[in-house]
VEXPAPA-770223 format. One record per residue (C-alpha): residue number from 1; z, y, x negated. Coordinates in Angstrom, 1 decimal, m for minus. Layout:
VEXPAPA-770223
<lumtor = NUM&pz = Z&py = Y&px = X> $
...
END
This chain:
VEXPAPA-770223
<lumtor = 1&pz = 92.8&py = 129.7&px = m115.8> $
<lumtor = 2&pz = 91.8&py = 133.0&px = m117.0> $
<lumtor = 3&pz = 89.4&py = 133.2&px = m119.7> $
<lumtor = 4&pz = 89.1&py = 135.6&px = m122.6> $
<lumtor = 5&pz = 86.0&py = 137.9&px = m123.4> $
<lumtor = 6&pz = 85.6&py = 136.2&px = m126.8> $
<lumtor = 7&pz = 86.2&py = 132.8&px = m124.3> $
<lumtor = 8&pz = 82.9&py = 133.8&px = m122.3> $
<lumtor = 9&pz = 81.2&py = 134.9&px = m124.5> $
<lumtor = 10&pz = 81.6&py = 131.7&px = m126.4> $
<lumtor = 11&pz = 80.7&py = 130.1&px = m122.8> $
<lumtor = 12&pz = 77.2&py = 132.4&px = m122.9> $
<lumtor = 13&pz = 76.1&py = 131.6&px = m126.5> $
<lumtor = 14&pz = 76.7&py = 127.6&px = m125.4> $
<lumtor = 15&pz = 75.0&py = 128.1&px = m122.1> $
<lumtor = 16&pz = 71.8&py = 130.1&px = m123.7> $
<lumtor = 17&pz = 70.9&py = 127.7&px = m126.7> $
<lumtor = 18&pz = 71.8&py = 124.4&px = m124.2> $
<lumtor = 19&pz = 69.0&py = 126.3&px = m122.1> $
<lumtor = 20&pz = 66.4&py = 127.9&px = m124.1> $
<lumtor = 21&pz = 67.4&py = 127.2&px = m127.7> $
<lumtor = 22&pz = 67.8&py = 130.7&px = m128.3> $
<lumtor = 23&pz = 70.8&py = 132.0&px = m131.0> $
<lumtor = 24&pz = 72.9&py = 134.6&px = m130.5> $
<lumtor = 25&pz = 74.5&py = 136.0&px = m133.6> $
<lumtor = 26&pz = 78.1&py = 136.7&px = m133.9> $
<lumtor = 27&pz = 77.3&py = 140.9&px = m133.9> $
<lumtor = 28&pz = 75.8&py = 140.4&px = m130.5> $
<lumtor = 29&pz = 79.1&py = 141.0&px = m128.6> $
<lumtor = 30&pz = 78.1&py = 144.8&px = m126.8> $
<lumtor = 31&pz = 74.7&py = 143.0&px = m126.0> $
<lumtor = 32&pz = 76.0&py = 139.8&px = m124.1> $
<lumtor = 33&pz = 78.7&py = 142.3&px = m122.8> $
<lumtor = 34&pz = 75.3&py = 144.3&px = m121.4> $
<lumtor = 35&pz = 73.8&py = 141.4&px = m120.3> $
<lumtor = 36&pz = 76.4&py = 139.8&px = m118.5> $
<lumtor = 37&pz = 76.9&py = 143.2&px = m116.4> $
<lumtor = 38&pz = 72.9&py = 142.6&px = m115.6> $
<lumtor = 39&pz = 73.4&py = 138.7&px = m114.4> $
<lumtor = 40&pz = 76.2&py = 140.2&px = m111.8> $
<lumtor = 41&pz = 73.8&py = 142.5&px = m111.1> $
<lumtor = 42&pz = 70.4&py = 140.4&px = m110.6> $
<lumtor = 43&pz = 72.2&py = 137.0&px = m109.2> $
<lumtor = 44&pz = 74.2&py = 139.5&px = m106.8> $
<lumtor = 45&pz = 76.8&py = 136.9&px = m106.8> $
<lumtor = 46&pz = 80.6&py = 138.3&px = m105.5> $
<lumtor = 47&pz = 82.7&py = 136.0&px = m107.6> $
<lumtor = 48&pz = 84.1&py = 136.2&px = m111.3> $
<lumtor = 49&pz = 81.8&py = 135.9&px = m114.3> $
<lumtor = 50&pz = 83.7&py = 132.5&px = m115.3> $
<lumtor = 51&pz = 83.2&py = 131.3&px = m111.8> $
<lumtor = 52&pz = 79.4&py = 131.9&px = m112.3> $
<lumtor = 53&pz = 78.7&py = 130.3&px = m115.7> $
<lumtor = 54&pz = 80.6&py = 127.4&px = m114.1> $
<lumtor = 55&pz = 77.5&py = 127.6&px = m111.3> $
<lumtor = 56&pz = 75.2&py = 128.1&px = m114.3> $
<lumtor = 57&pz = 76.1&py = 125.4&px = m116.0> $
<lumtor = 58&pz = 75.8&py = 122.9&px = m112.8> $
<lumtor = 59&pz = 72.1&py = 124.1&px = m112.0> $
<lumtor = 60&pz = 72.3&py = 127.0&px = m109.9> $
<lumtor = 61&pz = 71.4&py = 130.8&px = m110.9> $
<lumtor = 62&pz = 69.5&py = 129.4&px = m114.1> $
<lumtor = 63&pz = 66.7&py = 131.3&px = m113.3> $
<lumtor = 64&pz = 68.9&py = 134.6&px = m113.1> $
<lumtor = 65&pz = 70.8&py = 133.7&px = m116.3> $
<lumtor = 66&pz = 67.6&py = 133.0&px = m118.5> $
<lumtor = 67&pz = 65.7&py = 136.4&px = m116.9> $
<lumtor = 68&pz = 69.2&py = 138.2&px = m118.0> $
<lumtor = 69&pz = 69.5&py = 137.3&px = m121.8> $
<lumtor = 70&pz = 65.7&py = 137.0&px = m122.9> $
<lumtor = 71&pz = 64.3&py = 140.0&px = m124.9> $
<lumtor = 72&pz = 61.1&py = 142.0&px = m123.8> $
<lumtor = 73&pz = 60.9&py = 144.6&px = m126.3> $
<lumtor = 74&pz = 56.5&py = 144.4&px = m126.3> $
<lumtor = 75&pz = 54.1&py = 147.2&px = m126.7> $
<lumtor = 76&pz = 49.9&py = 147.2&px = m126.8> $
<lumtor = 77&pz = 48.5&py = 146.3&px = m130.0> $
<lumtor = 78&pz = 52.0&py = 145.5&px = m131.6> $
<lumtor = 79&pz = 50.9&py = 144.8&px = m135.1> $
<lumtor = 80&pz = 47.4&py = 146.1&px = m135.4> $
<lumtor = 81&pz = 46.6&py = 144.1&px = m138.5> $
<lumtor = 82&pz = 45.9&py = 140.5&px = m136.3> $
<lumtor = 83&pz = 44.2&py = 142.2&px = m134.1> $
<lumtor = 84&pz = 42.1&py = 143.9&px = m136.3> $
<lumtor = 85&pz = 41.7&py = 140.3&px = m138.4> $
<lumtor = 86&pz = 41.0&py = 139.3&px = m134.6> $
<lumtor = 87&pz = 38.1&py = 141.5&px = m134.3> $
<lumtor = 88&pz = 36.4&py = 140.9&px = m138.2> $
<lumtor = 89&pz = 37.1&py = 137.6&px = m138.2> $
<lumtor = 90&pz = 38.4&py = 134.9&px = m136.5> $
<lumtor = 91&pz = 36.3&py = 135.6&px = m133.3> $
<lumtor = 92&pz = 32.5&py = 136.1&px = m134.8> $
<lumtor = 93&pz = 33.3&py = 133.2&px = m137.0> $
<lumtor = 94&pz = 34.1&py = 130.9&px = m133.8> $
<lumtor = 95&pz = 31.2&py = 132.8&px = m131.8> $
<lumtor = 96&pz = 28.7&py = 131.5&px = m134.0> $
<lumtor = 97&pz = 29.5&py = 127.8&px = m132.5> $
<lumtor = 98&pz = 28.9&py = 128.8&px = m129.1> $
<lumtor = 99&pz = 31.5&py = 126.5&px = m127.6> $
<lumtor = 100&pz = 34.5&py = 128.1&px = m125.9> $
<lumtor = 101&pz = 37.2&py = 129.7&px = m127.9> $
<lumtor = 102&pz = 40.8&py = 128.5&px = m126.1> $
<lumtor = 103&pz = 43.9&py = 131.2&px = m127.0> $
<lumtor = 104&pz = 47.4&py = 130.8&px = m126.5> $
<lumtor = 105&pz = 50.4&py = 133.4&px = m126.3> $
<lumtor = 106&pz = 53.6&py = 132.3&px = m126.9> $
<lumtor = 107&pz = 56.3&py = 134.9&px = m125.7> $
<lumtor = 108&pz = 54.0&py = 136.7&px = m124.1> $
<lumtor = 109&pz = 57.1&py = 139.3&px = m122.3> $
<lumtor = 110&pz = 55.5&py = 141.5&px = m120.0> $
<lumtor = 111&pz = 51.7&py = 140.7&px = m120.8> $
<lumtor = 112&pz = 50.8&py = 143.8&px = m123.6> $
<lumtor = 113&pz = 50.3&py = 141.2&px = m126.2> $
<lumtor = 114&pz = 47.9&py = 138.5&px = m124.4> $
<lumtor = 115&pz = 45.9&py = 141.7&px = m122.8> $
<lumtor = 116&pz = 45.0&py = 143.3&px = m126.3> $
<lumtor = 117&pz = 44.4&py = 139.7&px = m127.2> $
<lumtor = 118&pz = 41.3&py = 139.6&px = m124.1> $
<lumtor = 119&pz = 40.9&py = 143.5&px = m125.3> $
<lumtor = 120&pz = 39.4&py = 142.4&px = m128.6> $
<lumtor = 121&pz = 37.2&py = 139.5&px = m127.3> $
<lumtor = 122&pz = 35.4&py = 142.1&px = m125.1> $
<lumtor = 123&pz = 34.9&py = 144.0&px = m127.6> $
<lumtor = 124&pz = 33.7&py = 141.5&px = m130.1> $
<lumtor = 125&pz = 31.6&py = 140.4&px = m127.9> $
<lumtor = 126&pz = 30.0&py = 143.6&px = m127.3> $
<lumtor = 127&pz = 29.3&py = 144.2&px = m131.2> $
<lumtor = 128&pz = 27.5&py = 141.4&px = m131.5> $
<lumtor = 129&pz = 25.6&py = 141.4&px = m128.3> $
<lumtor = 130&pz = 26.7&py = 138.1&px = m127.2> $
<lumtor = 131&pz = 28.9&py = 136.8&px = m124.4> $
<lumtor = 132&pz = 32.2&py = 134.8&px = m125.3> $
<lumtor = 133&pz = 33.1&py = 132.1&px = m123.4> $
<lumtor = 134&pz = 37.2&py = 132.6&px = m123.9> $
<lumtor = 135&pz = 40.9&py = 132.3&px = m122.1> $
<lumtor = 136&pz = 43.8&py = 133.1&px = m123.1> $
<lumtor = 137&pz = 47.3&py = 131.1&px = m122.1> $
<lumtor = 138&pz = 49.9&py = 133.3&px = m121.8> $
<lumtor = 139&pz = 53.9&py = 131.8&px = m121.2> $
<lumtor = 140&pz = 56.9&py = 133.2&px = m121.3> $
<lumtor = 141&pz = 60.0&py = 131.7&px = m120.2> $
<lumtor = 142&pz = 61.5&py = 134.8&px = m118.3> $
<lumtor = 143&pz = 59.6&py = 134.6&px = m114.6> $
<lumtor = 144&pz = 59.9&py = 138.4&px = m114.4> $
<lumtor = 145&pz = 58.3&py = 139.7&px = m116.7> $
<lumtor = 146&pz = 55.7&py = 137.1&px = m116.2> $
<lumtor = 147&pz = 55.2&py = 138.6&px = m112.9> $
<lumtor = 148&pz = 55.2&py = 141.6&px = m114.4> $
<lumtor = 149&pz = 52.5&py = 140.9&px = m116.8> $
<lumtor = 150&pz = 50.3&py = 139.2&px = m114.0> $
<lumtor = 151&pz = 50.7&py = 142.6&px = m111.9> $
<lumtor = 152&pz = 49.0&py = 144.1&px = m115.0> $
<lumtor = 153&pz = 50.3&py = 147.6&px = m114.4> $
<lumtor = 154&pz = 51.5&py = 149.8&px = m117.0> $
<lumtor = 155&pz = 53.0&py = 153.1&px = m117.4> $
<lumtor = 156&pz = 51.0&py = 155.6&px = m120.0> $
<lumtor = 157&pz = 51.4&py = 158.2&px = m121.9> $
<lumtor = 158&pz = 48.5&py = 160.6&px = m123.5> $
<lumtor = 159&pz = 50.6&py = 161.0&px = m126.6> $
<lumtor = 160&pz = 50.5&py = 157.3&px = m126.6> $
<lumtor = 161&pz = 49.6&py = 155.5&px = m129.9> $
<lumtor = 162&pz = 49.8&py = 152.0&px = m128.8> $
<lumtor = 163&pz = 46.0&py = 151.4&px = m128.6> $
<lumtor = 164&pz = 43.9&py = 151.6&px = m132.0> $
<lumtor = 165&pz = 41.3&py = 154.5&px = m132.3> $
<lumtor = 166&pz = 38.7&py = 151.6&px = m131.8> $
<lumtor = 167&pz = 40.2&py = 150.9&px = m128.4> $
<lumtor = 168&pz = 39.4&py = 153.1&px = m125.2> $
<lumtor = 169&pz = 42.1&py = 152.3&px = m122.6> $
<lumtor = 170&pz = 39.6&py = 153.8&px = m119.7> $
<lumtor = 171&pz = 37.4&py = 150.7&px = m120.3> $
<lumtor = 172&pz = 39.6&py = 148.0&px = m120.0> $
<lumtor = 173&pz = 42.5&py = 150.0&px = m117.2> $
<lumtor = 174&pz = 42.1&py = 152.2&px = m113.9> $
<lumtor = 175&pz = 44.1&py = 155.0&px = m113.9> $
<lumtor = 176&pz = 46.4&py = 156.4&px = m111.3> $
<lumtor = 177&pz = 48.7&py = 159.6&px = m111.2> $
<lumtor = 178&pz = 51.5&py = 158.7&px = m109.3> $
<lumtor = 179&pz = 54.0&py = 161.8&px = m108.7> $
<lumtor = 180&pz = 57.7&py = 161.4&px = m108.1> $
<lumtor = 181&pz = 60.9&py = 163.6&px = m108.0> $
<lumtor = 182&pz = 60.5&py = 164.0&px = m111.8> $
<lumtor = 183&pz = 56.9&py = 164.7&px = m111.9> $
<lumtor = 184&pz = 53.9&py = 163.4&px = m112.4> $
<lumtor = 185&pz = 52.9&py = 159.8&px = m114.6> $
<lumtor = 186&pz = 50.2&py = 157.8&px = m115.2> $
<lumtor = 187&pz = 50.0&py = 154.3&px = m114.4> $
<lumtor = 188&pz = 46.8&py = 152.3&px = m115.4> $
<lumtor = 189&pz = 46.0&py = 148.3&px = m114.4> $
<lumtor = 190&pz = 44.0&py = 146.4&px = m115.9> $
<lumtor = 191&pz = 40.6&py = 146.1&px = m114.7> $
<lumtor = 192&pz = 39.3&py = 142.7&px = m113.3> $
<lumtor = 193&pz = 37.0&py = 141.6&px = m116.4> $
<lumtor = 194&pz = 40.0&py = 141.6&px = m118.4> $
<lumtor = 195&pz = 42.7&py = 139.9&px = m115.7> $
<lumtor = 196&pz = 40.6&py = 137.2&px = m115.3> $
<lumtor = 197&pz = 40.2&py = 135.8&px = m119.1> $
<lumtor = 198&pz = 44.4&py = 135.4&px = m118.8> $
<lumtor = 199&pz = 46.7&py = 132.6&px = m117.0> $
<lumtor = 200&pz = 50.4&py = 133.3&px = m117.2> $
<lumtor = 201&pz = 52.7&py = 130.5&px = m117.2> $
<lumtor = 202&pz = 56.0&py = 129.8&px = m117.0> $
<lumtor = 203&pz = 57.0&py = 127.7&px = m120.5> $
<lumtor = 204&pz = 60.0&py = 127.6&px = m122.7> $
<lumtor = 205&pz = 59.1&py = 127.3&px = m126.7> $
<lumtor = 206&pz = 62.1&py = 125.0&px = m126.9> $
<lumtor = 207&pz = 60.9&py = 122.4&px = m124.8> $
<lumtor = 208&pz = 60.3&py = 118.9&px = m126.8> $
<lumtor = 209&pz = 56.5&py = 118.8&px = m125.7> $
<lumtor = 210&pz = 54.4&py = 121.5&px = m124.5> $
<lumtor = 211&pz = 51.9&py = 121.1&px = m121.1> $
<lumtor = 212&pz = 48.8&py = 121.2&px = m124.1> $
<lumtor = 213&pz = 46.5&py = 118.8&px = m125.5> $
<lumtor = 214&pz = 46.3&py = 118.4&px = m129.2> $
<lumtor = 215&pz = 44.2&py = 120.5&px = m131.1> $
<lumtor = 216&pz = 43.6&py = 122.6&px = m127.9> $
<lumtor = 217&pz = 43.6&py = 126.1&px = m129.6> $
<lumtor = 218&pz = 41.4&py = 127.9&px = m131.9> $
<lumtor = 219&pz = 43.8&py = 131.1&px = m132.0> $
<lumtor = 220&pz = 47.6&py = 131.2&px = m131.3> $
<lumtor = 221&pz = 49.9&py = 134.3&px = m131.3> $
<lumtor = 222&pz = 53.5&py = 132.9&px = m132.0> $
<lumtor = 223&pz = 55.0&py = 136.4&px = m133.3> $
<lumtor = 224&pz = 58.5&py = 138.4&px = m133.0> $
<lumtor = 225&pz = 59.6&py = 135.5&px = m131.0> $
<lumtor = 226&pz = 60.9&py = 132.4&px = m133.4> $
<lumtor = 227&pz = 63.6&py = 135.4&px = m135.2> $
<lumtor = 228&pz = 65.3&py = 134.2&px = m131.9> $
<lumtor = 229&pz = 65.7&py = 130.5&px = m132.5> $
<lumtor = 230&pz = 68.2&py = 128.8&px = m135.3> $
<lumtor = 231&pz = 65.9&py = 128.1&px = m138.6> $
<lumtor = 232&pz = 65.7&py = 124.4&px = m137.8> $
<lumtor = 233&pz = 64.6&py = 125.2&px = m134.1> $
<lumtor = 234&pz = 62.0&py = 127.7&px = m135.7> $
<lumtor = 235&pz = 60.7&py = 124.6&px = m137.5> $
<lumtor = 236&pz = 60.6&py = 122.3&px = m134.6> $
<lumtor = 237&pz = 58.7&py = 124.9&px = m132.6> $
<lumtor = 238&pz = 55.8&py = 125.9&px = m135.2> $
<lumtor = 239&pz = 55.5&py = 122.0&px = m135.8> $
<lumtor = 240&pz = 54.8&py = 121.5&px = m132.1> $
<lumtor = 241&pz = 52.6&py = 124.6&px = m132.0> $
<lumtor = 242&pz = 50.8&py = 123.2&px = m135.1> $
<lumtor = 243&pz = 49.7&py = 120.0&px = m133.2> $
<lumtor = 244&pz = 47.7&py = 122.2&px = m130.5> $
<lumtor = 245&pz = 46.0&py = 124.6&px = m133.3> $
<lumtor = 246&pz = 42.1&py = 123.2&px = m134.3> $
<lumtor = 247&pz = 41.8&py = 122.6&px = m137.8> $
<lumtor = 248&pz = 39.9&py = 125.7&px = m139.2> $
<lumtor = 249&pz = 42.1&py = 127.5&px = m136.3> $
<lumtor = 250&pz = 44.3&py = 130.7&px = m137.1> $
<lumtor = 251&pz = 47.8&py = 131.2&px = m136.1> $
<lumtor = 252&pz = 49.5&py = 134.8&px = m136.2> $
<lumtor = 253&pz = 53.5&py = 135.1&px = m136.7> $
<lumtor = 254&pz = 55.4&py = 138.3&px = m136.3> $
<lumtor = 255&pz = 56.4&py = 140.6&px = m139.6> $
<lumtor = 256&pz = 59.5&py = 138.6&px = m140.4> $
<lumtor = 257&pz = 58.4&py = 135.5&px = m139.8> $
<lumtor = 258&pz = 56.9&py = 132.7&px = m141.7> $
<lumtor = 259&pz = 55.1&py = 129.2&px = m141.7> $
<lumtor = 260&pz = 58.3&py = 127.1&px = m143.0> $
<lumtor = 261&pz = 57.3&py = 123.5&px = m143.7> $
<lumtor = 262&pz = 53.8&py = 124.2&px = m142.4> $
<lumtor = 263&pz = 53.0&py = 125.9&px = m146.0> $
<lumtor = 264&pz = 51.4&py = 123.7&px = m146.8> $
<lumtor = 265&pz = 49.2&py = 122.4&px = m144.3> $
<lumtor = 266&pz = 47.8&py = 125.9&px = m144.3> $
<lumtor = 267&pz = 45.9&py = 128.5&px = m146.3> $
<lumtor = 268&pz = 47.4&py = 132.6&px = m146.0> $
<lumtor = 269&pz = 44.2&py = 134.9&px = m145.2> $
<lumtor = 270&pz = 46.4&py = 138.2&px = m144.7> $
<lumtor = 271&pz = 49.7&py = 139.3&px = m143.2> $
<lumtor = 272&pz = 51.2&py = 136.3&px = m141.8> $
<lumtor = 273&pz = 48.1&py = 134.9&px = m140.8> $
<lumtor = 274&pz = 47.4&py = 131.2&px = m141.3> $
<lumtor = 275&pz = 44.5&py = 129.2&px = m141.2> $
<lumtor = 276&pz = 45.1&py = 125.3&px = m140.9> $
<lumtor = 277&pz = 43.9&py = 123.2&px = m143.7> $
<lumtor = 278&pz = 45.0&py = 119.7&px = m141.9> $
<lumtor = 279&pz = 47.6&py = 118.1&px = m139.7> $
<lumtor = 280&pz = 51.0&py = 117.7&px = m141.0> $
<lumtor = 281&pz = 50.5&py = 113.9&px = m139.8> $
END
C-alpha cells in the first residue's frame, strides 16, 4: 500500500506526540518534510519512509526519530532578564541559608542555557565573597545534543552578543583557533570549575513522573520549551515541575509562556518569573 505525504505526515504527528507529547501544527508540513529527509539520513536505513515509521512504531530507531524532530534553537544568556533576576536575587537570597541551592534545566538543548545558569552562580558567589554550594540538572530528551552540551564546546564569534557586558567569556571558556578550508574560528570549552557544577541527563518532560524528589529545587528553568506541548500537556508538565520546586523557590518560563493553573499558587516578581506561595495540594 502506498501512502500519501499528507498520509505520513499524519503517521509523524501520531508517532511524535505518542512519544514525546510534542504537537506539531498543521503549518508544519516543509518542516516534517525537512525532518523526515534528516531521519533517512541519521538512522541510514535503505528502505522507504513508511517502512521505517512502521519500525518506529514497533521500538526500533526511536532514538533516531526523537533526535530528528526535537528543536535546538539555544543561545548563551537567552533572555537576560532571569539571569540577571538570577544574579540580584534569587541566589544571595538562598546564599544567606548556607545550605545547598539544587537547579534544574528542563530542555536544556545543547547545554548554553544550564552553563549561564553555573555562569551566574560563580559570579554571585564572587560578589559576595562567599562560596555556593550548587548543581544544576540539566535533561533534555534529544541524546545528541546532550552529548553535545556535555562536550561543552562552542563555536564563537567576537561580534558575539550572547554574553551580557557583566560576563567575561575568557573566565569561564578556553579558547582555541582552529583553521579550516574557510579560515580561521574560534572554538572555546568550558573550563572545569564550571563543567563540574552540571549533570546532563537524558529525560522527557512528558513523562508521568520525573526521576526527582518533591520539593527538590530551589530554581527551575522550564522556558521556550512547553510552546511545544498541546495546552493541556503544558499543564500537566508545570504541575509536575511544581511538585519538585521549594516553597519560597523561583521558576523561570520562556517569553510566551505562562503559569496556567499554577496562578495561583504563585506570586509574579518580574518577566515570567514565579515564586511559589504553596503546593497546589
Amino acid at each position: 500500500m502506498s501512502y500519501s505525504t499528507d498520509d505520513i505526515h499524519k503517521k509523524v504527528k501520531k508517532l511524535l506526540y505518542a512519544l514525546t507529547g510534542i504537537t506539531l501544527a498543521d503549518n508544519k508540513d516543509i518542516m516534517i518534510s525537512n525532518r523526515i529527509d534528516k531521519l533517512k539520513r541519521d538512522s541510514k536505513y535503505q528502505g522507504n519512509i513508511e517502512d521505517l515509521l512502521k519500525l518506529i512504531e514497533n521500538g526500533s530507531y526511536v532514538t533516531e526519530f526523537i533526535n530528528s524532530f526535537t528543536t535546538n534553537k539555544t543561545h548563551f544568556f537567552r533572555e537576560d532578564f532571569h539571569f540577571l533576576d538570577l544574579k540580584n536575587r534569587a541566589l544571595p537570597n538562598l546564599a544567606k541559608s548556607g545550605n545547598k541551592i539544587n537547579m534544574y534545566c528542563s530542555a536544556s538543548s545543547t547545554g548554553e542555557e544550564p552553563y549561564s545558569m553555573a555562569m551566574t552562580v560563580l559570579e554571585v558567589q564572587d560578589k559576595i565573597g562567599k562560596r555556593l554550594n550548587a548543581s544544576i540538572i540539566a535533561t533534555d530528551i534529544d541524546t545528541n545534543v546532550l552529548q553535545y552540551a556535555a562536550n561543552g564546546v562552542y563555536r564563537y564569534s567576537k561580534s558575539s552578543k550572547e554574553f551580557p557586558s557583566w560576563i567575561k567569556p575568557s573566565k569561564y571558556f578556553k579558547r582555541r583557533i582552529q583553521r579550516n578550508l574557510s579560515g580561521e574560528e574560534i572554538l572555546i570549552k568550558v573550563k572545569d570549575e564550571l563543567r563540574k557544577m552540571l549533570s546532563f541527563e537524558v529525560m522527557n518532560l512528558n513523562d508521568d513522573s520525573y526521576p526527582f524528589a518533591k520539593n527538590q529545587f530551589d530554581i527551575i528553568f522550564c522556558r521556550n520549551v512547553l510552546i511545544y506541548f498541546s495546552s493541556s500537556d503544558q499543564n500537566k508538565i508545570l504541575k509536575r515541575l511544581f511538585s519538585y520546586l521549594k516553597i519560597g523557590g523561583t521558576l523561570y518560563l520562556g517569553h510566551s509562556e505562562n503559569p496556567q493553573d499554577l496562578v495561583n499558587y504563585v506570586k509574579r516578581v518580574g518577566q515570567n518569573i514565579f515564586i511559589k506561595e504553596k503546593e497546589i495540594f
